[in-house]
Phi, psi and omega in degrees: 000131194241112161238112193257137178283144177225013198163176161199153195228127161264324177280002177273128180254153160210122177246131176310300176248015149065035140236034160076043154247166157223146194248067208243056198222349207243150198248089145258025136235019134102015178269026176072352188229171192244127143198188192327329204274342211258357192291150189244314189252129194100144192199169189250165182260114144230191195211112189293133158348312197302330194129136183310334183293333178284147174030253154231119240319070181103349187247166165222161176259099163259117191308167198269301200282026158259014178242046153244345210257150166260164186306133201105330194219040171100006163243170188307145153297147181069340172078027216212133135246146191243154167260117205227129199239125190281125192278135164274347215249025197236148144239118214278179186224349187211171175209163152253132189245139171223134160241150135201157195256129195194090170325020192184103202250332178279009144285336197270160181226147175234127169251152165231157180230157158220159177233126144316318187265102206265034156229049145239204206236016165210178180263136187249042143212187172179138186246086197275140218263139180296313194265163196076045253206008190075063180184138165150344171105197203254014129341137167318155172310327174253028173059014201214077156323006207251331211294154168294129176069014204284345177292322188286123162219164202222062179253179191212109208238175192239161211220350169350280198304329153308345175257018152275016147282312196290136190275283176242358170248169167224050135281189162149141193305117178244139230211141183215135167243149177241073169305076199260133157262104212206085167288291182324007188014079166201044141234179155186172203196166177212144171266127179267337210211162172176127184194149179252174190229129193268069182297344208270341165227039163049040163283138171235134189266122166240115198331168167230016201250010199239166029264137177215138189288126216285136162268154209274100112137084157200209199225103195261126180236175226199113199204172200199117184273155191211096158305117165247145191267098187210179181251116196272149157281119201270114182248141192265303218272053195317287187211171208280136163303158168312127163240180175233139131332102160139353192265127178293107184257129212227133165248068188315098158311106201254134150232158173264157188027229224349244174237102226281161316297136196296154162229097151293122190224156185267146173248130163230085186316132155281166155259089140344107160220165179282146180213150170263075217262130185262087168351120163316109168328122182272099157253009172316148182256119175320139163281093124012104205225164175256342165208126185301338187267338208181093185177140163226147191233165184253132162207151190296128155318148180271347184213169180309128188240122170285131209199120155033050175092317179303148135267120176262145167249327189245179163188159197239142186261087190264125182316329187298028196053038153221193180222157181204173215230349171276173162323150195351161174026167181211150148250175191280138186280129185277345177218350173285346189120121165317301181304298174298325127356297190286308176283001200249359204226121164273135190200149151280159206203065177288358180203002172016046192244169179266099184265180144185188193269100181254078200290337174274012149264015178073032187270168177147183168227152191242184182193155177220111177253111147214189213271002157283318187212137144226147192245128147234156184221129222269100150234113187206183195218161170277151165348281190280194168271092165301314198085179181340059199240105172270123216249088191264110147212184174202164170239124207236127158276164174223179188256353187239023183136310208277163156209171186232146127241148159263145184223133185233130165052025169254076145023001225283107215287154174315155171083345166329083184234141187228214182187164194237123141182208193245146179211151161264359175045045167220049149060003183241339186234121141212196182199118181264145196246113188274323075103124144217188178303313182269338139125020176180036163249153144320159167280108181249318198193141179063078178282148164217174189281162197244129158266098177262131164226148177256142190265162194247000000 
């Protein structure tokens, strides 16, 4: 779902207080100031996704003053409108091609991988994919029952960000999973096709393991060894001269091949591991919030908190299941993403989803602060209707560093969407947590605790 501006009218009027003016000069609501929130006349044309069937066949009138007004109270979420621009200038170097077939598309999930090491059977890296995602509603693969074939889709993603594994060969295992949640077996599906892709001399390696029948409520994976042909990047540059601290210091770092102009950044890698971990007793003092839905509050740390190189003191607590570390709000994103949301933003993120407080259901969040540890802990439900999903997870801090999360009774229900870790939110150092019982699947279901330690 979409709305894109396509136009504007200066001359469409409303009036806001109904006194058979229309008006942009007059302060009617009464805040002491004349600006956008007070406009009566002018508005933009777009035009909605839904379809010719929608409004007037498909267009709409939005006022200059609902993208002043905030969200809830008569304005665009986020209050933002975007401009989205393509880079021409990226050339992907690799792909993955899939059809599959399936009658229920918000079950399904697609993660791709890759192994450098090509005899082993799982991916030690993985790029979980925006689309395809437990979304699309309850619907054929292409959303349209009625149309021939409408259970088949045929798409093709780009894999590119996966082949900074690979080392001084591009040979390497490339890997596709197929996550379906169906406890009720009462969908099914098949992957017919599954192949990888060479652009740079357009070969394509095609699985021999397909057509293969999705399996019902796991995880079906799928891999292909491939030499891919791209120019990996070379740093030249072994190690840093003797400097002093406290001193201004300038270096050139030198590399070879892939695509000029380079960007460089420090990696402060985390470690993920998985523990056989107890739900924390919950003694905690409830948090106090002003809207159960959309709402966050700041509070001082008892102690130093070590974070991607920083010592921190404070964090902002958000019902949306994390906590973060800049100046005000994070609001919930309408179109970037749970993922994207995470790596652009520093935050810690043991459950990330559109939450909220359902208090006659004896729902809130709680914190156990002491000068050894702090915990918070998550009882909550999503945003929309879900049905019954009630969410138990927590987050436990150390003084060294260390973080923990824990998960109990968490349900996730279809169409959901969230996403799980750590970021330093300079889009290059995070740690997304893929972490499951078998050590190398998504977290889908039989969530268990998680550990981040930062390696030095």
């Amino acid at each position: 779902h979409a709305m894109t501006i396509v136009g504007y009218n200066d001359s469409i009027r409303y009036d806001y207080n109904n006194d058979g003016k229309y008006t942009n000069d007059v302060d009617i609501n009464g805040d002491g100031s004349i600006d956008m929130k007070d406009w009566e006349i002018g508005g933009i044309l777009f035009a909605n996704s839904y379809g010719d069937g929608w409004a007037d066949s498909g267009f709409c009138y939005m006022m200059y003053n609902s993208l002043a007004q905030k969200y809830g109270e008569g304005g665009v979420w986020n209050q933002t409108v975007n401009v989205i621009d393509v880079n021409s200038e990226y050339t992907p170097s690799a792909g993955v091609r899939l059809k599959i077939k399936h009658n229920s598309r918000n079950k399904l999930k697609i993660v791709a991988g890759i192994s450098a090491d090509t005899t082993l059977n799982y991916p030690t890296r993985i790029f979980d994919l925006p689309i395809i995602n437990f979304q699309g509603g309850d619907n054929v693969m292409q959303g349209i029952d009625t149309i021939s074939n409408g259970d088949e889709l045929d798409l093709e993603f780009d894999i590119t960000q996966l082949l900074g594994e690979l080392g001084s060969h591009n040979f390497a295992r490339f890997f596709v999973e197929i996550i379906e949640k169906d406890p009720e077996n009462v969908s099914q599906g098949e992957i017919m096709h599954f192949s990888v892709l060479d652009y740079s001399n357009h070969q394509e390696t095609v699985s021999s393991d397909t057509p293969k029948t999705i399996l019902n409520h796991g995880s079906t994976i799928l891999s292909v060894v491939k030499e891919i042909h791209f120019e990996k990047i070379e740093i030249i540059t072994e190690e840093l001269p003797a400097f002093q601290t406290g001193i201004p210091f300038n270096f050139q770092f030198e590399a070879s091949g892939g695509q000029q102009p380079y960007k460089w950044s420090f990696l402060k890698a985390y470690k993920i591991k998985p523990l056989e971990s107890e739900f924390p007793i919950n003694n905690g003092e409830e948090i106090e919030f002003t809207n159960d839905d959309n709402d966050y509050i700041s509070l001082p740390l008892p102690f130093s908190f070590p974070f991607y190189g920083d010592t921190l003191n404070h964090m902002n607590i958000d019902i949306d299941g994390f906590v973060s570390f800049d100046e005000g709000n994070l609001p919930y994103p309408y179109f970037i993403g749970e993922s994207t949301m995470l790596t652009d933003n520093k935050i810690i993120a043991p459950f990330m989803s559109d939450l909220k407080i359902n208090t006659s259901n004896g729902e809130g969040l709680t914190i156990d602060s002491t000068n050894d540890s702090f915990t918070i802990y998550w009882n909550v439900s999503p945003s929309l209707l879900y049905g019954n999903n009630n969410l138990l997870f927590a987050l436990k801090l150390f003084p060294t560093g260390e973080i923990i999360t824990y998960y109990m009774d968490v349900n996730v229900p279809d169409g959901l969407m969230w996403t799980t870790g750590i970021s330093n939110g300079d889009e290059d150092n995070y740690a997304i947590n893929y972490v499951s019982n078998n050590g190398s699947s998504i977290i889908d279901k039989g969530f268990i605790s998680v550990s981040y330690t930062h390696l030095t």
